[in-house]
N, CA, C and O atoms as a GROMACS GRO file, in nm:
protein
  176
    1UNK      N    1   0.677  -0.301   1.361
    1UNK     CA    2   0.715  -0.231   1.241
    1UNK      C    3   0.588  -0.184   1.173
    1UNK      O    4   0.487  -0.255   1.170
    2UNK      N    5   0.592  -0.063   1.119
    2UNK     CA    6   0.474   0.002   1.077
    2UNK      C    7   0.504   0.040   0.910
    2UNK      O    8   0.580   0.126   0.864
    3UNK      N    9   0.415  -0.056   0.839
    3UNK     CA   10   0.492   0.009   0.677
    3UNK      C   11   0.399   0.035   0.592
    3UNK      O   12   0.314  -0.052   0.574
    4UNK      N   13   0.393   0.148   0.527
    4UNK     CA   14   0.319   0.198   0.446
    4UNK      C   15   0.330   0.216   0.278
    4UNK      O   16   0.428   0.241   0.208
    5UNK      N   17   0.238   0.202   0.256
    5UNK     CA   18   0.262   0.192   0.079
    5UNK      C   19   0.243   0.304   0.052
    5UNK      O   20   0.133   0.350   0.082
    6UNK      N   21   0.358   0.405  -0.024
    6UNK     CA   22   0.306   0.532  -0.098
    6UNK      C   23   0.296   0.538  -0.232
    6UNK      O   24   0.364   0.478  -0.316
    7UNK      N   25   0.209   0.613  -0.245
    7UNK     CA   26   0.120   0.646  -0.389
    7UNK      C   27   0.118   0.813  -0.431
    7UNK      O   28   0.105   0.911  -0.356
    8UNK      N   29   0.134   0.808  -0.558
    8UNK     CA   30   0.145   0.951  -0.600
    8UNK      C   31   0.065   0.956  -0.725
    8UNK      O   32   0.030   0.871  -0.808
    9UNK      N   33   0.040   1.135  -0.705
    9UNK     CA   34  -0.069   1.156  -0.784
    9UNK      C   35  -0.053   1.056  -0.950
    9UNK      O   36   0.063   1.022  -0.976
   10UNK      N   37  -0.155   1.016  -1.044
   10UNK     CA   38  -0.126   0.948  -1.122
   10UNK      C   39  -0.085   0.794  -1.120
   10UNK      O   40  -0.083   0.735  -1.228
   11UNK      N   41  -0.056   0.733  -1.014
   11UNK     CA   42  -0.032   0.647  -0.991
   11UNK      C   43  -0.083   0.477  -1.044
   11UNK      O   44  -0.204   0.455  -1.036
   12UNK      N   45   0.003   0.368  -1.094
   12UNK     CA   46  -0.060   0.298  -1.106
   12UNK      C   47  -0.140   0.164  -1.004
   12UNK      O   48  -0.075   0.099  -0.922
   13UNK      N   49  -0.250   0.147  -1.024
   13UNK     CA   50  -0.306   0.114  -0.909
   13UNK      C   51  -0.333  -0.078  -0.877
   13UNK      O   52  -0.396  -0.144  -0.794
   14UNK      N   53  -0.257  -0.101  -0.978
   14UNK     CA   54  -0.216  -0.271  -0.962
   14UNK      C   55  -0.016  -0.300  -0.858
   14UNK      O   56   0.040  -0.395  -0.804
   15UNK      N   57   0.016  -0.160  -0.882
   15UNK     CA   58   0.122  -0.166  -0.811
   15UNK      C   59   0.106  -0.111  -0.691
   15UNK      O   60   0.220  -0.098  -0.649
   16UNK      N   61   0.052  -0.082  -0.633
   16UNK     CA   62  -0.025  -0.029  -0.483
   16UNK      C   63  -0.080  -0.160  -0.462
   16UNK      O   64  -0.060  -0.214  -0.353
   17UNK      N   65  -0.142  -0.214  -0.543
   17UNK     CA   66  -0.274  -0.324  -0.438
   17UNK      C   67  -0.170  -0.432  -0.435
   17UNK      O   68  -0.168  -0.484  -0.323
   18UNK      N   69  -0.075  -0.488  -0.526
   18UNK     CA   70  -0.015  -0.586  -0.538
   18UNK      C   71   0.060  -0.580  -0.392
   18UNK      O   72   0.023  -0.650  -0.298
   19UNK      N   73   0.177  -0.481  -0.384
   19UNK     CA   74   0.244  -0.459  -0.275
   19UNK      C   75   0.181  -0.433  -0.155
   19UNK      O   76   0.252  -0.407  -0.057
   20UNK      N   77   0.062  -0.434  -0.143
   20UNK     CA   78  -0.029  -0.407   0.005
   20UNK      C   79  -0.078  -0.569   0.021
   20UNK      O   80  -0.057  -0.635   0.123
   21UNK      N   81  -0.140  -0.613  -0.087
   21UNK     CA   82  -0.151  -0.809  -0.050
   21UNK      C   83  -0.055  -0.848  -0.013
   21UNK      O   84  -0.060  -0.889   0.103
   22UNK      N   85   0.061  -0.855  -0.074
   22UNK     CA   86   0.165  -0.907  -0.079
   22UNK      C   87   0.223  -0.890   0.087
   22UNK      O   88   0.260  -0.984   0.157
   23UNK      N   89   0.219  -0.778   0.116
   23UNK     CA   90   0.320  -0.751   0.257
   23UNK      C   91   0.188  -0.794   0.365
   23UNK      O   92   0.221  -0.807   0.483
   24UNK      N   93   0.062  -0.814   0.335
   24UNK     CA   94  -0.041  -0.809   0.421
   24UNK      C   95  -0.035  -0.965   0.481
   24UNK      O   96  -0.080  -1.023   0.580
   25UNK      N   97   0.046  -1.002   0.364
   25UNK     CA   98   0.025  -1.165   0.420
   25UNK      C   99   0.139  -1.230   0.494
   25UNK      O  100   0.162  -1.345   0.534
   26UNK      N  101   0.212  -1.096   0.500
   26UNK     CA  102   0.325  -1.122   0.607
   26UNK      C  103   0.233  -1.142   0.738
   26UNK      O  104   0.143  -1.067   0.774
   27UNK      N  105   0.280  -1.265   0.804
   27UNK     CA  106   0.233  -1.274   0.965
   27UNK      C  107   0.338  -1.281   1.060
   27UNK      O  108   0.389  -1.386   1.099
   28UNK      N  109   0.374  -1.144   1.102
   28UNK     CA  110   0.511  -1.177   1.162
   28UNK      C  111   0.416  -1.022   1.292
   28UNK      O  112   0.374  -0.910   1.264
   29UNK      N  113   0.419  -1.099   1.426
   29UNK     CA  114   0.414  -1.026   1.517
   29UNK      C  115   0.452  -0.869   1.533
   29UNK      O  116   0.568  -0.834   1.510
   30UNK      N  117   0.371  -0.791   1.566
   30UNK     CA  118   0.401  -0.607   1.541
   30UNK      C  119   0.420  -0.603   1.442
   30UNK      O  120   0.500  -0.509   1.444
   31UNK      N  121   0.410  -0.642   1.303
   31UNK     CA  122   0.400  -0.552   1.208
   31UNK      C  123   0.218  -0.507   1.167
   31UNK      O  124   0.107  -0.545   1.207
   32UNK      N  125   0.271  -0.402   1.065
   32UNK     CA  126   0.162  -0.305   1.064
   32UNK      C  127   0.129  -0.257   0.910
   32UNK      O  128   0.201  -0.167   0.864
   33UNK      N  129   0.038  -0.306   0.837
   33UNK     CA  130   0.102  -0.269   0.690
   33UNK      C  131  -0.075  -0.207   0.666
   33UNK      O  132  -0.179  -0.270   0.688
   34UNK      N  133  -0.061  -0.078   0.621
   34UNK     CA  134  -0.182   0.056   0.568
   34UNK      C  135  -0.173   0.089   0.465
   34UNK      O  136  -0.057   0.100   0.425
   35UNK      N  137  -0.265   0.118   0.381
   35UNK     CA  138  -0.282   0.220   0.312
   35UNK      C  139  -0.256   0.344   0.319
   35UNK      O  140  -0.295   0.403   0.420
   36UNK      N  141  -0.180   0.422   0.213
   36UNK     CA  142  -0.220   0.563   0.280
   36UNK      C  143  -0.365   0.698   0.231
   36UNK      O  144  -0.454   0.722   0.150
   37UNK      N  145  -0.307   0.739   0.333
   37UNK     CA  146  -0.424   0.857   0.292
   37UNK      C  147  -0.362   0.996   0.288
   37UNK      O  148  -0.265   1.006   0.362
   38UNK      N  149  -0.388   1.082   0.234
   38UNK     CA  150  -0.536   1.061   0.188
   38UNK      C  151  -0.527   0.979   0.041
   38UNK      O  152  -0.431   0.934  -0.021
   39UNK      N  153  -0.689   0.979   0.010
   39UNK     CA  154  -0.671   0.880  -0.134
   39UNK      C  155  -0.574   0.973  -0.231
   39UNK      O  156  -0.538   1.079  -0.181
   40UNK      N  157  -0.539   0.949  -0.337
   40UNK     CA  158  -0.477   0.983  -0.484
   40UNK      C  159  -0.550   0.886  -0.581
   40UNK      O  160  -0.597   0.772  -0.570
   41UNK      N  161  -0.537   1.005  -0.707
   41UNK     CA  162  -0.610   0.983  -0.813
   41UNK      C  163  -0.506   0.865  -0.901
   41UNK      O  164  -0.384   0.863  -0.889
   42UNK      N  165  -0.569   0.790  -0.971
   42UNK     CA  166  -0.474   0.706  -1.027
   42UNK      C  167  -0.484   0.697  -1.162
   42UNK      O  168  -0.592   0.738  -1.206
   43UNK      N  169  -0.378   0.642  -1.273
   43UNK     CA  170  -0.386   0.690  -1.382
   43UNK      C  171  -0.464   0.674  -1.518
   43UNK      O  172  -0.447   0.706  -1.636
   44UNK      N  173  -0.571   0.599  -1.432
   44UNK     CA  174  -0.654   0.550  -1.539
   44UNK      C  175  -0.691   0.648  -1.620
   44UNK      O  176  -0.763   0.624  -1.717
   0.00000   0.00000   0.00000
């Protein structure tokens, strides 16, 4: 399984990192968890 976190322009960037730790620490065989790209600006 391949899962990606999407982000849009403005975005807040504690809800991107949270949900990318969070699923990263899944250890379950074939999965696949990225960032995406390209970067986006976030709403600071």
């Amino acid at each position: 399984m391949h899962i990606a976190i999407l982000t849009f322009e403005g975005f807040n960037e504690l809800d991107s990192f949270i949900a990318l730790n969070i699923l990263r620490r899944v250890q379950k065989p074939g999965w696949r968890v990225r960032s995406p790209a390209p970067p986006a600006t976030s709403a600071r």
